[in-house]
C-alpha positions as a Markdown table, in Angstrom:
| # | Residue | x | y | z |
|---|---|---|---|---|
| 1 | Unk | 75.1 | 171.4 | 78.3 |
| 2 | Unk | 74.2 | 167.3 | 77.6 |
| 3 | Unk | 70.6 | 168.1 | 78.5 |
| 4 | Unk | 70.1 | 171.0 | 76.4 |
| 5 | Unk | 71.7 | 168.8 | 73.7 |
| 6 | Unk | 69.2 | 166.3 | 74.1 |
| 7 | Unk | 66.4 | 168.6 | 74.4 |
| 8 | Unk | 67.5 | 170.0 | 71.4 |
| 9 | Unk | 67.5 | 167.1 | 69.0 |
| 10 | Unk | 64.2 | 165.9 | 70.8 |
| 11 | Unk | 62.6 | 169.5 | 69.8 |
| 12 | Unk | 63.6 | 168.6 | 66.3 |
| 13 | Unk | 62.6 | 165.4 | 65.8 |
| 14 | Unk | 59.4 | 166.5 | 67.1 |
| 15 | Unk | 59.1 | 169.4 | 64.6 |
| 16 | Unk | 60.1 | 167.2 | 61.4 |
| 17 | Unk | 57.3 | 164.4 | 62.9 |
| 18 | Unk | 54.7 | 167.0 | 62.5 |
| 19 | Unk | 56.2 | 168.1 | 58.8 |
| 20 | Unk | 54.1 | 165.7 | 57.3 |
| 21 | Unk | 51.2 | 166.7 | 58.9 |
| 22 | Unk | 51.2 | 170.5 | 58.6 |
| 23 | Unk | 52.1 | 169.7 | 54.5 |
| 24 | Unk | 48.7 | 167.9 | 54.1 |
| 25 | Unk | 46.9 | 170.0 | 56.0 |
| 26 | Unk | 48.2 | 173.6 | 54.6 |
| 27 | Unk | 48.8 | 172.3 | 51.3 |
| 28 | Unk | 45.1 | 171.3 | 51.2 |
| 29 | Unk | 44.1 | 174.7 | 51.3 |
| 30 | Unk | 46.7 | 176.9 | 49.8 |
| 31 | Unk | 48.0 | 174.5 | 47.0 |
| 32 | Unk | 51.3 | 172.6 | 47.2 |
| 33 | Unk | 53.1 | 174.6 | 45.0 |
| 34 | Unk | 52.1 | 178.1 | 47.1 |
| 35 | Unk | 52.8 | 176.0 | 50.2 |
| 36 | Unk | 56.6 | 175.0 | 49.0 |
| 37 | Unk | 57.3 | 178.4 | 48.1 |
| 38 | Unk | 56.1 | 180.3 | 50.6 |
| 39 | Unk | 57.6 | 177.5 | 53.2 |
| 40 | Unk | 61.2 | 178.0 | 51.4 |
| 41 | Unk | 60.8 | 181.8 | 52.2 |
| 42 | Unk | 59.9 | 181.7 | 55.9 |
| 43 | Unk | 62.7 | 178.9 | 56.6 |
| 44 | Unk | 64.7 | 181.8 | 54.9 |
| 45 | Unk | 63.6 | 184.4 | 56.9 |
| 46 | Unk | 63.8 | 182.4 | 60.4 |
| 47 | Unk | 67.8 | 181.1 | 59.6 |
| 48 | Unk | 68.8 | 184.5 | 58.5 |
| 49 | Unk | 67.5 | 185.7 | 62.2 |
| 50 | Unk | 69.6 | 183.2 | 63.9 |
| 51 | Unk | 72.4 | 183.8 | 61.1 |
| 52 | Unk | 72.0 | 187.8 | 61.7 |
| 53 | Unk | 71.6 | 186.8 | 65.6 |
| 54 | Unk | 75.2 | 184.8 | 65.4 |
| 55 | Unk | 77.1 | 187.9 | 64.1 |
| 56 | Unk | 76.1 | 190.1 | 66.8 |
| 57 | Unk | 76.9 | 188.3 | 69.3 |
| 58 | Unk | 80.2 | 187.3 | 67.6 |
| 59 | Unk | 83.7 | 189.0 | 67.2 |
| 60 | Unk | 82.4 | 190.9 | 63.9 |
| 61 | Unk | 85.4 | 191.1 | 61.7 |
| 62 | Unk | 86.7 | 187.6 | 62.8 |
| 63 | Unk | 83.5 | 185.8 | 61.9 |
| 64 | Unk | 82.5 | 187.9 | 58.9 |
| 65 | Unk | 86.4 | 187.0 | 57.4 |
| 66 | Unk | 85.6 | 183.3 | 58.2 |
| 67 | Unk | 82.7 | 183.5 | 55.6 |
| 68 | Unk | 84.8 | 183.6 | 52.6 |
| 69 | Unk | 83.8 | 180.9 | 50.3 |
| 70 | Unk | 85.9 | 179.4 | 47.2 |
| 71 | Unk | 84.1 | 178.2 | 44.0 |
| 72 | Unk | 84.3 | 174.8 | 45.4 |
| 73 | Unk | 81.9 | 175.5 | 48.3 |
| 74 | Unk | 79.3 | 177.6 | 46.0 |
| 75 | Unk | 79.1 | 174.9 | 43.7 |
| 76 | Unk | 78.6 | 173.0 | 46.9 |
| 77 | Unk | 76.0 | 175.4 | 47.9 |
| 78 | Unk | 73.9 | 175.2 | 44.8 |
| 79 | Unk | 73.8 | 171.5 | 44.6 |
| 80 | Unk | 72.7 | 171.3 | 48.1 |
| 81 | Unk | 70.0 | 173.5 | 47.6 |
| 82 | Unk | 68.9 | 172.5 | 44.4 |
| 83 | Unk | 68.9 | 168.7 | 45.3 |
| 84 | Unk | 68.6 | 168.9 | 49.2 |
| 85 | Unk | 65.6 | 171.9 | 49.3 |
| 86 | Unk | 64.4 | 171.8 | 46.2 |
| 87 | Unk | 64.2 | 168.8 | 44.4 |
| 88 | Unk | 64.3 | 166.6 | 47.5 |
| 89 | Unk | 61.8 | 168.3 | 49.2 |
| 90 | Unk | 59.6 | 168.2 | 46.2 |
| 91 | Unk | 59.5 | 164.6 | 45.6 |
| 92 | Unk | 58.6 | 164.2 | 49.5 |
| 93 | Unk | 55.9 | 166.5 | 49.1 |
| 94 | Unk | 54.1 | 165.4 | 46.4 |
| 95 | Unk | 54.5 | 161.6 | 48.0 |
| 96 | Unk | 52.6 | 163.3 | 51.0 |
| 97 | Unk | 50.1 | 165.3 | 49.3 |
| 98 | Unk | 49.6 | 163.3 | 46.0 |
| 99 | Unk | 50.3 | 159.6 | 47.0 |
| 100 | Unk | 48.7 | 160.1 | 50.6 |
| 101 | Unk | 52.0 | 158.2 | 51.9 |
| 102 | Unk | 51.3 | 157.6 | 55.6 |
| 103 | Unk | 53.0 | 159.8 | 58.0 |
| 104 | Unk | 55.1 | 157.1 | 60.1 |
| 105 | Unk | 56.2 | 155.5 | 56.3 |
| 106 | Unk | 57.2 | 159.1 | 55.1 |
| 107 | Unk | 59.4 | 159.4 | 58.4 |
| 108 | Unk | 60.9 | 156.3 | 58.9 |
| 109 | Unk | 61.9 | 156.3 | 55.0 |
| 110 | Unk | 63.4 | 159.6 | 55.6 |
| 111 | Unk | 65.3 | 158.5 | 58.7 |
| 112 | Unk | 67.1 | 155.6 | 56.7 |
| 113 | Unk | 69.6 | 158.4 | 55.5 |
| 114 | Unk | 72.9 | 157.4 | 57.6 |
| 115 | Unk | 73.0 | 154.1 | 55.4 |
| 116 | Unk | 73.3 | 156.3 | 52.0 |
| 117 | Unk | 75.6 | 158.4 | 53.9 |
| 118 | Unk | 77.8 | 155.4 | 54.2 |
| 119 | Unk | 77.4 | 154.0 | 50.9 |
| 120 | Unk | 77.8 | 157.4 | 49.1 |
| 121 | Unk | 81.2 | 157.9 | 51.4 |
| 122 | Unk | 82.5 | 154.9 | 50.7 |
| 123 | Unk | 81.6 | 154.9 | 46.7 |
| 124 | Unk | 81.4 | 158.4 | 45.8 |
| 125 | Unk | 83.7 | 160.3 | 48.3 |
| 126 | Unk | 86.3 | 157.4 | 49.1 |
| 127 | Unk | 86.2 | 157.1 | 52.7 |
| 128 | Unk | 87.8 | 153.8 | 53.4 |
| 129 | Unk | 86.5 | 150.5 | 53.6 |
| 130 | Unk | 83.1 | 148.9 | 55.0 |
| 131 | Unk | 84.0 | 147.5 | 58.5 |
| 132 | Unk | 82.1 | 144.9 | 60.1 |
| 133 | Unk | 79.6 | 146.8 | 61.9 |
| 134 | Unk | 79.1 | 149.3 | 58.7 |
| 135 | Unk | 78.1 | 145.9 | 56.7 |
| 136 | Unk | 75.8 | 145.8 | 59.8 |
| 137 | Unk | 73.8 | 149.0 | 59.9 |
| 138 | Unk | 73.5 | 148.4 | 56.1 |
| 139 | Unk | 71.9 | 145.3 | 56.1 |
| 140 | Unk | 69.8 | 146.4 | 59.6 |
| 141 | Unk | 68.1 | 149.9 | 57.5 |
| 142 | Unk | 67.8 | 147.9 | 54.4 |
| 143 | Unk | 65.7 | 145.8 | 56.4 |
| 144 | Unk | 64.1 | 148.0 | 58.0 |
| 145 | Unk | 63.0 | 149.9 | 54.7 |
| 146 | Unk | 61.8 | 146.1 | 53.4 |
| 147 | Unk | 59.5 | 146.3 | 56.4 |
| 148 | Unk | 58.3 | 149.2 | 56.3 |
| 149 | Unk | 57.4 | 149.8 | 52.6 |
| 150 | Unk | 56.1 | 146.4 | 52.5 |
| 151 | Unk | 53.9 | 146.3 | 55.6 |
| 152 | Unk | 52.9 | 142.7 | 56.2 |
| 153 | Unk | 54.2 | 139.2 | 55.8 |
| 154 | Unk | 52.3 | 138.5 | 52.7 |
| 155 | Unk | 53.2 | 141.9 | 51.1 |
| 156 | Unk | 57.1 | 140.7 | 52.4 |
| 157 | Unk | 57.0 | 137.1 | 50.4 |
| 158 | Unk | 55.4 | 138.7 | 47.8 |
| 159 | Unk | 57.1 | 140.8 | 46.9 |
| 160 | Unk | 55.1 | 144.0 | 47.2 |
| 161 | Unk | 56.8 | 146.6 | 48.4 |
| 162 | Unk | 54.7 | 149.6 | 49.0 |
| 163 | Unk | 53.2 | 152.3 | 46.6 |
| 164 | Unk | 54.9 | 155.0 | 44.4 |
| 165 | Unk | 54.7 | 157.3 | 47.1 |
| 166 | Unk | 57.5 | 155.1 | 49.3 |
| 167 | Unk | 59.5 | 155.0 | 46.5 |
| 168 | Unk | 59.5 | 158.8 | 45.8 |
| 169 | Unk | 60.2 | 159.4 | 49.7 |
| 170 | Unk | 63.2 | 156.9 | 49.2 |
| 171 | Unk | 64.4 | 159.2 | 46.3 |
| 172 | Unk | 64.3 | 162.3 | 48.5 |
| 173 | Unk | 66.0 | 160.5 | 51.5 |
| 174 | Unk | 69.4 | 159.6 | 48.3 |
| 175 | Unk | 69.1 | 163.4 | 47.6 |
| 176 | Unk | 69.3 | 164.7 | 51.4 |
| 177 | Unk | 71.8 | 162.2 | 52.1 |
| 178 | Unk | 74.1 | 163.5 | 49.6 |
| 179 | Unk | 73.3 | 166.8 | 50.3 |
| 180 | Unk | 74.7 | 165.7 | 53.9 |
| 181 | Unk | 77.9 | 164.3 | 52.5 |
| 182 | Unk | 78.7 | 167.7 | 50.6 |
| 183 | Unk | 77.7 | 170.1 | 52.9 |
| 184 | Unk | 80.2 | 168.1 | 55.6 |
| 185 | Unk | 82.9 | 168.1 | 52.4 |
| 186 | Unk | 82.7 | 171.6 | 51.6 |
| 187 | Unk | 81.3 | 173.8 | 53.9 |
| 188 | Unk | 81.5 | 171.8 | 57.7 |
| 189 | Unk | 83.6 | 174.9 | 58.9 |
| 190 | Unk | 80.5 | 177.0 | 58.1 |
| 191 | Unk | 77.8 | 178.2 | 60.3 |
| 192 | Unk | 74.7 | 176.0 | 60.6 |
| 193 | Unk | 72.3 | 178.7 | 60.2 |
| 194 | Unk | 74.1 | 180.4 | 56.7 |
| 195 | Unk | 74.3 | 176.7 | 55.6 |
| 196 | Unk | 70.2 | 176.3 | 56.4 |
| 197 | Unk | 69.4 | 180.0 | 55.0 |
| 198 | Unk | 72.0 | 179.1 | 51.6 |
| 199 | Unk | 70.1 | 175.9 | 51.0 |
| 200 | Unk | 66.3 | 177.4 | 51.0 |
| 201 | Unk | 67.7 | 180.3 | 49.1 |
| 202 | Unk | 69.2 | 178.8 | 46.4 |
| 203 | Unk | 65.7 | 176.7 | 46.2 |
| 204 | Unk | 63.4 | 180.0 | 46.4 |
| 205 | Unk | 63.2 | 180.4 | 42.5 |
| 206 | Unk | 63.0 | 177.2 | 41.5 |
| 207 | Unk | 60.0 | 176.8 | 43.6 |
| 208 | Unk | 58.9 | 180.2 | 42.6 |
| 209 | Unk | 59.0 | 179.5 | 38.9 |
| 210 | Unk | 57.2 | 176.3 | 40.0 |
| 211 | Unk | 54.2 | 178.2 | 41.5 |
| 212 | Unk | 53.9 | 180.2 | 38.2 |
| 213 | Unk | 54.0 | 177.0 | 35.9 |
| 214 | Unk | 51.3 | 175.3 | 38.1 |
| 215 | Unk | 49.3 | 178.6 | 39.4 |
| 216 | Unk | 50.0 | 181.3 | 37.2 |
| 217 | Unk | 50.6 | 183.5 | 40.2 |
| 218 | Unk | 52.4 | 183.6 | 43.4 |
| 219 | Unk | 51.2 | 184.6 | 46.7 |
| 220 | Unk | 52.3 | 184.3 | 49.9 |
| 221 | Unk | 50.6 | 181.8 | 52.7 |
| 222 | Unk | 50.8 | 183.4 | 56.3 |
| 223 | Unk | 50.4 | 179.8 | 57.2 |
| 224 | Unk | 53.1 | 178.4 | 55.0 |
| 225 | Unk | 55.0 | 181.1 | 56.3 |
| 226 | Unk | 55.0 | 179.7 | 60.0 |
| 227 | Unk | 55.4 | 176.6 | 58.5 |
| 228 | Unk | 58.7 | 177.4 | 57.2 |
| 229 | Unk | 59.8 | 179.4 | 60.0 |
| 230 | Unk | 58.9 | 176.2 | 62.3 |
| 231 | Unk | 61.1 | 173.6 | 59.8 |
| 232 | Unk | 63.8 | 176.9 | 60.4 |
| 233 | Unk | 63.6 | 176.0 | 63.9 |
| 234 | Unk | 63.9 | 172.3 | 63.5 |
| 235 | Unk | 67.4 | 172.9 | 61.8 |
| 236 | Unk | 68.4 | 175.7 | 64.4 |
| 237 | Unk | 67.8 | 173.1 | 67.1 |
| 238 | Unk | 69.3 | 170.2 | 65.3 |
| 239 | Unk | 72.4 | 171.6 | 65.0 |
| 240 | Unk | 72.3 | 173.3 | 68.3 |
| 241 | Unk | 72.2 | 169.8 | 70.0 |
| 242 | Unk | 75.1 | 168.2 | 67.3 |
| 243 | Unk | 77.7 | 170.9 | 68.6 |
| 244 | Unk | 77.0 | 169.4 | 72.8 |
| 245 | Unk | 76.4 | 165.9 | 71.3 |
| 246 | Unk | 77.9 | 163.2 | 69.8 |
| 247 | Unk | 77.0 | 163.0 | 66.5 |
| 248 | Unk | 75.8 | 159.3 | 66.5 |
| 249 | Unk | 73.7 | 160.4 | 69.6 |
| 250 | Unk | 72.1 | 163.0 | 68.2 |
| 251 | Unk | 71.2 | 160.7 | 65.1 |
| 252 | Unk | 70.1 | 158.0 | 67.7 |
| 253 | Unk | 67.8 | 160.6 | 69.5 |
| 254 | Unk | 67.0 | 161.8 | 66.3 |
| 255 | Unk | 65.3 | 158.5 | 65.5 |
| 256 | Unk | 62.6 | 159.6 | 68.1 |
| 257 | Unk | 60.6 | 160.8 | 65.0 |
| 258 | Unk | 59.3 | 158.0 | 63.5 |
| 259 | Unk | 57.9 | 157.6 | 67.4 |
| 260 | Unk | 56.4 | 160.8 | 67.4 |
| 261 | Unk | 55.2 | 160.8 | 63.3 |
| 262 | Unk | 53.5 | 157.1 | 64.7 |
| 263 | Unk | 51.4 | 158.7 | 67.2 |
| 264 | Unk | 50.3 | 162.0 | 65.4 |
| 265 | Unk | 49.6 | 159.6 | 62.5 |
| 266 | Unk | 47.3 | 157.9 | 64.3 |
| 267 | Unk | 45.6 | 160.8 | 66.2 |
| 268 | Unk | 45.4 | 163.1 | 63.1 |
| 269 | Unk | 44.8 | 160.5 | 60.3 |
| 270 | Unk | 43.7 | 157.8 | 61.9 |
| 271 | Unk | 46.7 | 156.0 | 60.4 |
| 272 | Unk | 47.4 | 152.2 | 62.3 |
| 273 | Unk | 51.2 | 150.9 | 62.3 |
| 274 | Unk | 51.5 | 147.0 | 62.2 |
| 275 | Unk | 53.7 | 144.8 | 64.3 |
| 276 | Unk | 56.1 | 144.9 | 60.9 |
| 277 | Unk | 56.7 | 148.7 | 60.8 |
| 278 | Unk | 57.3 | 148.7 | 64.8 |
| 279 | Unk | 60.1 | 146.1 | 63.7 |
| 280 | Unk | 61.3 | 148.6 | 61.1 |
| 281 | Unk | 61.5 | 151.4 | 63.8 |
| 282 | Unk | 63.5 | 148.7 | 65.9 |
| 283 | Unk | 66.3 | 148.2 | 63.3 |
| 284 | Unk | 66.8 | 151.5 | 62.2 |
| 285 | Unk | 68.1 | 151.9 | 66.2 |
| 286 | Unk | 69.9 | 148.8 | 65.2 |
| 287 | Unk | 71.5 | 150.5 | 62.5 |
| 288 | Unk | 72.5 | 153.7 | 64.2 |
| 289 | Unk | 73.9 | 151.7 | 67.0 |
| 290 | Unk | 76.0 | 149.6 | 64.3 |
| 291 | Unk | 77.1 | 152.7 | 62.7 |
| 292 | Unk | 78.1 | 154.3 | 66.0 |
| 293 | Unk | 79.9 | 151.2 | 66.4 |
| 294 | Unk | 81.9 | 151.4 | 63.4 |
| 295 | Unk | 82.6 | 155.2 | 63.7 |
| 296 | Unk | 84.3 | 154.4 | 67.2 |
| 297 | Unk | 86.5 | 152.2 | 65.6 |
| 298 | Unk | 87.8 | 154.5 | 63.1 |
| 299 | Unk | 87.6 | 157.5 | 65.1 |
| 300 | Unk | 84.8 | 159.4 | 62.9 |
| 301 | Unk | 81.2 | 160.1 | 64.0 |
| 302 | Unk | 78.1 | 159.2 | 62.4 |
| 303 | Unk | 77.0 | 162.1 | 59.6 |
């Protein structure tokens, strides 16, 4: 069960290292807005099957009674999809498409989550005080992020930190993080894949009316559809590894992405990552490791 939890997270990280990828190159032909919308529908499409999969194979009236949600939790579900899927998402992919942000800075940004997760807990959600190693994996991501969006050691004592396309995958990664923190507030007794096909659907006409402002029209990409049926996956096999895993694991295995988003970077794009960005990938295992550190100590795991 350990093993197919690892494979599991692996298969995910390897799917969200390539999300950059397929965006340029499908959005390049179909339009980003088409792309976004018709993305939204087939991650839709592909939880609902593993959502629709899960009740058949499940004591029917049991889990169907589980599924009543209070005000609370739909609130919950429109802020996660509106800020996690929609406008999250959005400001990624225009840093990708618009800003040409290089693959392994778009993922290793992304993947500096766990220290908002902390931050937002701690300020927002009152989850207790900052231990030693917490102050740790802050100041190890933080670090990491200075690396990465700056680049060099000129850029560093320069103060140059990176384009507007770092800073709009930065935003995204404070709107997924609290997305995170409410969907483990509100709905963690829910299923992974109604949580994953909620999200998307709650985004679907807000990138719909998006495509209309910008196009005029909406159609519907075969290609964007795989594409969001593939991102479906991702989450399917993300969770599927967090319920055999630890959850600091699975973030820690998780981190195999930036690896991955280096190497297709380079082999699609051409892209080069310096000695400072390899650093950066370095601490953010430093932070997860501080973080697992500090969720030992109180007896919590790592969102």
């Amino acid at each position: 069960m350990r093993l197919v939890g690892i494979l599991a997270v692996l298969g995910a990280a390897a799917i969200w290292a390539f999300e950059p990828i397929l965006a340029r190159t499908i959005g390049a032909d179909t339009g980003f807005d088409q792309m976004l919308f018709s993305r939204a529908l087939g991650c839709v499409v592909m939880s609902g099957v593993f959502f629709s999969t899960r009740i058949l194979f499940s004591q029917k009236k049991s889990f169907v009674n589980g599924l009543t949600l209070s005000f609370p939790q739909w609130r919950a579900f429109f802020l996660i999809g509106f800020l996690g899927s929609f406008f999250a998402d959005l400001l990624y992919f225009i840093a990708i498409l618009f800003f040409h942000t290089p693959v392994v800075n778009a993922v290793l940004i992304a993947h500096l989550q766990p220290v908002f997760l902390v931050l937002f807990g701690h300020f927002i959600f009152h989850e207790g005080k900052f231990s030693f190693w917490d102050y740790g994996g802050i100041v190890a991501m933080l670090f990491s992020a200075l690396l990465v969006i700056s680049g060099s050691l000129d850029n560093l004592l320069g103060l140059r930190f990176g384009g507007v396309g770092d800073f709009l995958v930065l935003g995204a990664t404070v709107f997924w993080a609290l997305s995170g923190l409410l969907a483990k507030k509100y709905l963690q007794n829910q299923p992974s894949s109604l949580i994953t096909m909620g999200r998307f659907l709650v985004s679907l006409p807000f990138y719909g009316l998006l495509a209309l402002l910008v196009s005029q029209h909406l159609f519907l990409s075969f290609q964007s559809l795989l594409f969001g049926a593939l991102i479906g996956v991702g989450y399917f096999f993300y969770y599927e590894g967090l319920k055999r895993l630890k959850t600091a694991q699975a973030a820690a295995l998780e981190l195999a992405a930036p690896v991955f988003a280096t190497g297709l970077g380079f082999v699609f794009f051409h892209e080069t990552v310096s000695l400072f960005k390899w650093i950066g990938i370095g601490l953010l295992f430093v932070g997860i490791f501080c973080f697992e550190r500090a969720s030992r100590d109180s007896g919590e795991t790592v969102a």
